[in-house]
C-alpha positions in Angstrom: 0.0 0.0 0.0 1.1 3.1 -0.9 1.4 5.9 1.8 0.8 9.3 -0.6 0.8 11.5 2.5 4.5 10.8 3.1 4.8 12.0 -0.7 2.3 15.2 -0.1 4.3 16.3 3.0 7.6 15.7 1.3 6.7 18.1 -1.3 4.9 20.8 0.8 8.3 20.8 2.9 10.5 21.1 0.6 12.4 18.2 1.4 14.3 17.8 -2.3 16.5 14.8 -1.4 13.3 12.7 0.4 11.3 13.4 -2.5 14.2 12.2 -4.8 14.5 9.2 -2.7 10.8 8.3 -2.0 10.0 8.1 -6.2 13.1 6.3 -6.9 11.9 3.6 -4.1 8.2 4.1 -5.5 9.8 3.0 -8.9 11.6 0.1 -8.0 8.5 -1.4 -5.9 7.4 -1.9 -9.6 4.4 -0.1 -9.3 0.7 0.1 -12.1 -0.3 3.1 -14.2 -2.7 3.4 -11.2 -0.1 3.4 -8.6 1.6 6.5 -10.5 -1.5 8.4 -10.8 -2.4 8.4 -7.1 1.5 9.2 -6.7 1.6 12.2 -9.0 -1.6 13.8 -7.5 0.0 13.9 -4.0 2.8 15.7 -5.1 0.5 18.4 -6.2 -1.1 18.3 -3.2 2.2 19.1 -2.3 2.7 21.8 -4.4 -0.6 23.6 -2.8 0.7 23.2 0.7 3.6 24.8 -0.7 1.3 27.7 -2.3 -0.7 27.8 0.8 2.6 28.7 3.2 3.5 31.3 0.5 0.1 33.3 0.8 0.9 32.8 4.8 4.2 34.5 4.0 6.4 31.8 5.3 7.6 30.5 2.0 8.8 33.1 -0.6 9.2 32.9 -4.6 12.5 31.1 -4.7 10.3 28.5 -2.6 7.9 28.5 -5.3 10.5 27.9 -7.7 12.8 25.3 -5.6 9.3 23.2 -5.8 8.0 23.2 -9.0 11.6 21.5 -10.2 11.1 19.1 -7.7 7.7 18.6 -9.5 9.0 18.7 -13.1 11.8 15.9 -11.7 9.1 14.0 -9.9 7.0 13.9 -13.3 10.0 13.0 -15.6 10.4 9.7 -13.6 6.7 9.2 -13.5 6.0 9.6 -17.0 6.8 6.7 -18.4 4.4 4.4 -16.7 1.5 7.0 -16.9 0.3 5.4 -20.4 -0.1 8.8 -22.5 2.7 8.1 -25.2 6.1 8.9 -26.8 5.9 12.4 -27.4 6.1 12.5 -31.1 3.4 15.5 -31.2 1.2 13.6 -33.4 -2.0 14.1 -31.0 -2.4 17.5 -31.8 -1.8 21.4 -31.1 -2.2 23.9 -27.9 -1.6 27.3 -27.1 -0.7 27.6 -23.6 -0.1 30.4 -21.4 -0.8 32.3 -18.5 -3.5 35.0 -18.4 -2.6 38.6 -18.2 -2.2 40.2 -14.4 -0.9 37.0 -13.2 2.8 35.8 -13.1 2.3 31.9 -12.1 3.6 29.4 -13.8 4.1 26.2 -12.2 0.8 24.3 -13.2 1.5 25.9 -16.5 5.0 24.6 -17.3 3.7 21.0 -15.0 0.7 20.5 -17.8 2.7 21.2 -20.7 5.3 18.8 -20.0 2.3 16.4 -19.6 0.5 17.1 -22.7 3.9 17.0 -24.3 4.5 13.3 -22.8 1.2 12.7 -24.2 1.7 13.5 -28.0 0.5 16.9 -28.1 2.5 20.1 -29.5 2.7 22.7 -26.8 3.3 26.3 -28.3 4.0 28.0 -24.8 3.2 31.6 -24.7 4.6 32.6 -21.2 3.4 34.6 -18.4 1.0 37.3 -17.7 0.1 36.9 -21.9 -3.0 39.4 -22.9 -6.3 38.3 -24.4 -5.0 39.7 -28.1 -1.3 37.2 -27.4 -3.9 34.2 -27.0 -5.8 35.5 -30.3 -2.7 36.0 -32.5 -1.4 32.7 -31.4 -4.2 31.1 -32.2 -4.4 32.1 -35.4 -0.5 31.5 -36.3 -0.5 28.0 -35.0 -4.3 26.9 -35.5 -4.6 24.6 -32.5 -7.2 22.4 -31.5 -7.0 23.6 -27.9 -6.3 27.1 -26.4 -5.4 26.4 -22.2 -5.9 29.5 -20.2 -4.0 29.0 -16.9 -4.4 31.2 -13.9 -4.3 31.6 -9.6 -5.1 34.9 -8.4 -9.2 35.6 -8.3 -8.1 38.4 -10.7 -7.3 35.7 -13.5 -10.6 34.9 -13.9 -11.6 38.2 -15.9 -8.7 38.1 -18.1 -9.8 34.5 -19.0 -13.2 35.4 -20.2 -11.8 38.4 -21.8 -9.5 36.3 -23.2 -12.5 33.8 -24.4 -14.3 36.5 -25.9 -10.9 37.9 -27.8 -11.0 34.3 -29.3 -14.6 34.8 -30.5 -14.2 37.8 -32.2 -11.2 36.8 -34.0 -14.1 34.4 -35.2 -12.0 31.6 -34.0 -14.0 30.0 -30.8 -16.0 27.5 -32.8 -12.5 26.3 -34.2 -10.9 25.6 -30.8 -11.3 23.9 -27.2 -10.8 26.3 -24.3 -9.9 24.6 -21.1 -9.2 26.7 -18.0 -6.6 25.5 -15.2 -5.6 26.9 -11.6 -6.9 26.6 -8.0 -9.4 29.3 -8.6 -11.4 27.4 -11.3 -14.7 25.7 -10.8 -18.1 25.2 -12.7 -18.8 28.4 -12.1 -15.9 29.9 -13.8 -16.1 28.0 -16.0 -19.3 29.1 -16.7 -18.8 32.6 -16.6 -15.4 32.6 -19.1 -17.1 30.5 -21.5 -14.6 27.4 -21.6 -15.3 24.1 -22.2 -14.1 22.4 -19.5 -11.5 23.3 -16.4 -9.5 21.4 -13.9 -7.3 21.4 -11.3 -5.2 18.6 -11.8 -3.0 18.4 -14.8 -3.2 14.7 -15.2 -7.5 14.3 -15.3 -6.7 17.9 -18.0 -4.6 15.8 -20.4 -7.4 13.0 -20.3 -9.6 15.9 -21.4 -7.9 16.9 -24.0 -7.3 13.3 -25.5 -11.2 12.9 -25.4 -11.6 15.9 -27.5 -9.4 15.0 -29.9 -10.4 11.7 -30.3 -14.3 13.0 -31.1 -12.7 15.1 -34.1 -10.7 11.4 -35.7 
């Protein structure tokens, strides 16, 4: 039985060489796809510890930092037995990025890598991108999925400004939008106009492989 708590505390406390040595033990136990699902989703529970002490003020932004490579380097050792693919990029296309008045990044970069593992192209647009940066990339790079990521309560009006730039660029019919961060729910989902959100960057990548396997 595997004890995810030890792996959740491990990551909220920063504790780089535990973390390290509780996957590499986690991997050598032979474990299921399963097993490495329930492992992965600790660590982000982690990771909100982690945001939680830094909106308490006792972590800081080099904190923030220190634990989303712990993340990425937890995930690179995961990937391989969560089932998505070889990343050739033949499942299809997003445009990522973070909305405009918010600099967060570490769900971002953590669901790219993901969708990357899975197939997908990831055209990364960066941090704090405007509503027209989302429309101009969409229309460069035609994706089948725009991803609209986001943590401060003030995100939530850039993403359905940003949902609406889409629309009049005339290009919302053409593309998914799926909305991530600790501040979504149905109801802001709702009220930006995407087509699906989630919090966890493993159940997002499902969603996206279910979309694109509607359109073959």
């Amino acid at each position: 039985m595997i004890d995810c708590d030890v792996f959740r505390k491990a990551i909220g406390n920063l504790e780089e060489e535990h973390v390290a040595d509780l996957i590499d033990a986690f991997l050598a136990s032979q474990p299921c796809e399963e097993d490495a699902r329930d492992v992965l989703n600790a660590c982000q529970q982690g990771m909100e510890i982690v945001g939680e002490r830094f909106g308490q003020g006792a972590y800081f932004v080099g904190d923030l930092v220190f634990a989303g490579a712990m993340l990425t380097s937890a995930l690179e050792k995961l990937k391989p037995l969560l089932g998505f693919g070889n990343g050739d990029f033949s499942e299809g296309t997003v445009v990522l990025g973070t909305v405009e008045g918010d600099v967060h990044h570490i769900g971002k970069n953590l669901f790219k890598t993901m969708l990357e593992a899975a197939n997908f192209r990831v055209i990364d647009i960066g941090i704090d991108q405007p509503p027209k940066a989302f429309a101009e990339a969409a229309i460069r790079y035609k994706p089948d999925i725009v991803g609209l990521s986001g943590l401060l309560t003030t995100a939530v009006d850039s993403m359905r400004e940003t949902a609406l730039a889409l629309k009049e660029a005339g290009l919302r019919r053409k593309v998914k939008i799926f909305i991530g961060g600790n501040i979504v729910g149905d109801s802001v989902c709702d009220y930006v106009g995407a087509d699906a959100w989630s919090r966890n960057a493993y159940e997002a990548v499902l969603q996206c492989k279910a979309w694109i396997g509607e359109k073959k």
